[in-house]
C-alpha angles and dihedrals in degrees: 000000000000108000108223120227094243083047086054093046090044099047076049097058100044083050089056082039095057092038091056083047088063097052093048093048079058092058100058093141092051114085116247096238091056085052084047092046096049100041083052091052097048093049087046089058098044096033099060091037089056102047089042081053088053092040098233120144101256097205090058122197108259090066093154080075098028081053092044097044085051091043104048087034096062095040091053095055093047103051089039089062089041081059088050094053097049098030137068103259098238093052091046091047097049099041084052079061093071081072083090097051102040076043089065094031086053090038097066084059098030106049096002097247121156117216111205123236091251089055097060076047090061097032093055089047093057089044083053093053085054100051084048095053099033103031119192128241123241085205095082133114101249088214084069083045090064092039090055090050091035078063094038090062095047082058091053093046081047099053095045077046090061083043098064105047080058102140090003105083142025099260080227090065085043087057096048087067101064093059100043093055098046094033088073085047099044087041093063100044093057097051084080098027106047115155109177119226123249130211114310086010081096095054092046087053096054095048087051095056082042099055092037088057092047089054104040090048086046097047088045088060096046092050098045093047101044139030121273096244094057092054117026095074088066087069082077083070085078094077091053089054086045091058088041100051092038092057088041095052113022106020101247122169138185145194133278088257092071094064079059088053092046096050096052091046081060101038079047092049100031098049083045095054085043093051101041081046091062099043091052088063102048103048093039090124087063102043096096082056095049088051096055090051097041 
């Protein structure tokens, strides 16, 4: 089955994504907000000294979506680590990955794409694997539950965000704007919550800032070459590099019934890439017309 370009970015960036995922798990005793102020920070840096390298303009021209993307972006991955703090982690985990589904549902009055009636089928079979591999648990405070798809639907506004500034602006300017909206928010929390880092806090840290840039820049690019509803369930393979990597560095396991999980995310993505495969094919002749309405 041909991979498209916007498949490979996006198996890239859940790959970044699960990778960040690692060095965060190894900051428990730092609050969320100080991870969130130094990886915008980071991005910041690198961010504004790469796109002075390249000579492009790093405050862009559309900034009503540069300015959305960083707002919704930001509000999306605070209140996503509120929900961690307050929730047990497989059910926060599982309710964020509605981010993929309320993408497409935004995207048809957003950007105008239509996502065809096949595609909810495979994106509800990948959501599936996840609620068989994560569960939820019935013991949470329903109040937390609103909060983790109030931050499921800023991901989805994002990422059309990200959609409609397609062919308009460097996605590393697309990416600047995350950070400099959530570096001021994260900046104020921790005046009165400092914890200072310790020893190899400060590698983990780092790491942290690296692998978020390397998302962020790949996601971008996913976003900005295919329709959302051809990538955005890939974002469901995270959960399959969150097992891996679990397993790799802190020896967790799990039951038989996740195998079962893990085979219907990539039924789910793999008929979807196949489908969407297939689709662009056969409507080549109309994609300069798709691009013009999107």
């Amino acid at each position: 089955m041909p991979i498209t370009q916007g498949a490979r970015y996006m198996l890239l960036s859940t790959l970044f994504f699960a990778l960040m995922n690692v060095c965060v798990k190894l900051l428990p005793h730092l609050p969320a907000l100080e991870i969130i102020l130094f990886r915008s920070g980071l991005s910041v840096i690198f961010s504004y000294f790469t796109l002075r390298a390249l000579r492009i303009r790093p405050w862009g021209t559309n900034h009503f979506f540069l300015i959305a993307r960083g707002t919704t972006g930001a509000l999306a991955l605070i209140l996503y680590f509120f929900t961690l703090q307050r929730m047990p982690l497989a059910t926060a985990v599982t309710i964020q990955y509605l981010a993929p589904i309320f993408t497409a549902i935004l995207g048809i009055f957003i950007v105008r794409e239509k996502v065809r009636a096949w595609q909810w089928v495979f994106f509800l079979i990948s959501f599936a694997g996840v609620l068989v591999v994560e569960g939820v648990s019935a013991d949470v405070d329903w109040r937390w539950v609103g909060l983790g798809v109030l931050s499921a639907v800023f991901s989805g506004l994002s990422y059309n965000s990200i959609r409609r500034l397609t062919g308009k602006e460097h996605p590393l300017v697309v990416v600047f704007y995350f950070p400099m909206v959530a570096l001021p928010i994260a900046g104020l929390y921790c005046l009165w919550h400092w914890v200072p880092p310790q020893g190899l806090d400060w590698l983990w840290l780092l790491l942290t800032g690296v692998c978020t840039q390397g998302a962020q820049v790949f996601m971008t690019k996913a976003y900005q070459a295919e329709r959302l509803s051809s990538v955005a369930n890939l974002n469901y393979l995270g959960i399959l590099y969150a097992l891996g990597l679990g397993f790799v560095f802190f020896g967790e396991t799990f039951q038989l019934t996740s195998y079962l999980g893990m085979a219907l995310v990539l039924l789910g993505v793999g008929l979807n890439t196949w489908y969407s495969a297939r689709q662009a094919r056969q409507t080549a002749p109309l994609a300069p017309t798709e691009e013009v309405v999107a």
